[in-house]
N, C-alpha and C positions, 0 to 999 in steps of 0.2 A: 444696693444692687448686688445679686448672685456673681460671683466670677464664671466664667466662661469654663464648661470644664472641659472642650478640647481645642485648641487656637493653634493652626498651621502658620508656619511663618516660613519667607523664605529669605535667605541671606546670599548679600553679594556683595564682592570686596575684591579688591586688586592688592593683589601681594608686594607687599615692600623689603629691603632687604634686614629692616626691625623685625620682632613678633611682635603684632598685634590683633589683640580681643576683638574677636569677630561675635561672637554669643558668648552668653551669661547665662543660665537655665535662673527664671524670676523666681521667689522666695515664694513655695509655697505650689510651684509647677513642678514636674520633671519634663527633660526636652527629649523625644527621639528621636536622633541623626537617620532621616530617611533616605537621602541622598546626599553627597560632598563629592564634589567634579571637579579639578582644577583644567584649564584651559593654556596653553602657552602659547601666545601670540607672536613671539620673537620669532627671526630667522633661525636659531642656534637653541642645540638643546638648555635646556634651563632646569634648577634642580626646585621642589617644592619641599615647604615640612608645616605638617599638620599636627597640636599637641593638642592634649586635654590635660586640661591645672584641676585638679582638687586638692583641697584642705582637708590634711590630715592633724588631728591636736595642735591645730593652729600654722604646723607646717606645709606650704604650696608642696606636692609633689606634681610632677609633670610626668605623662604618659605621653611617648613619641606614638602618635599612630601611622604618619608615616614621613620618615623622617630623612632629607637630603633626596627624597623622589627625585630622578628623572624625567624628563617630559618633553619628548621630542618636540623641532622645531612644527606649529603649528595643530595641534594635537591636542587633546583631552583624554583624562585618565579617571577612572572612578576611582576613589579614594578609601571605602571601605566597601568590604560585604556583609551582607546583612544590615544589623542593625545598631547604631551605638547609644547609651541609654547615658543622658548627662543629668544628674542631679542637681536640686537647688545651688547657686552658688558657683556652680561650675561653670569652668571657663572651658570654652575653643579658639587659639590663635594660629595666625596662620603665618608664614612669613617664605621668601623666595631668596632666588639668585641675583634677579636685578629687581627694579625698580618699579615698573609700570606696565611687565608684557604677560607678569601671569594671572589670570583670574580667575575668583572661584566664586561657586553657588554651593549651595546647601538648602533642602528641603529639611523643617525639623515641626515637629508635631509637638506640642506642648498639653501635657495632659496634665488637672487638677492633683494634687495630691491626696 
């Protein structure tokens, strides 16, 4: 069976005060961040941070995209503009101030390679 050559996905995750991998771009796709919104449900501002991990000669570098964010009580904030292009392999984690009140979504378009 042909692979799909363009599969929209969307992602949802509740930030914890760890980072954790929210998307993975699959071997063999590229993923395009179309959207990433975090939402702060808390009474009190809360802070967000959004990285992308690539592998460079084996070494994880991590790129803050946005990192220690702000996000007023009850609020949602876009998270980039334009467009962000994640290659096979590549990682997005997401991680917060507290525990259970900030959430995020991502729309990401996954195109063949």
């Amino acid at each position: 069976m042909a692979l799909a050559l363009n599969v929209y996905r969307t992602i949802i995750s509740t930030a914890t005060t760890e980072k954790v991998g929210i998307y993975t771009a699959p071997v063999g796709y590229t993923g395009i961040v179309l959207l990433a919104q975090a939402t702060n449900t808390n009474t009190a501002t809360q802070t967000f941070t959004l990285d992308y991990t690539r592998s460079v000669s084996g070494v994880a570098v991590t790129f803050p995209v946005a990192s220690g964010f702000p996000i007023e009580s009850n609020d949602s904030t876009g998270l980039i503009d334009g467009k962000l292009v994640i290659q096979s392999g590549d990682v997005l984690t997401i991680s917060g101030s507290v525990e259970t009140d900030i959430k995020f979504v991502a729309s990401i378009l996954e195109t063949l390679n």
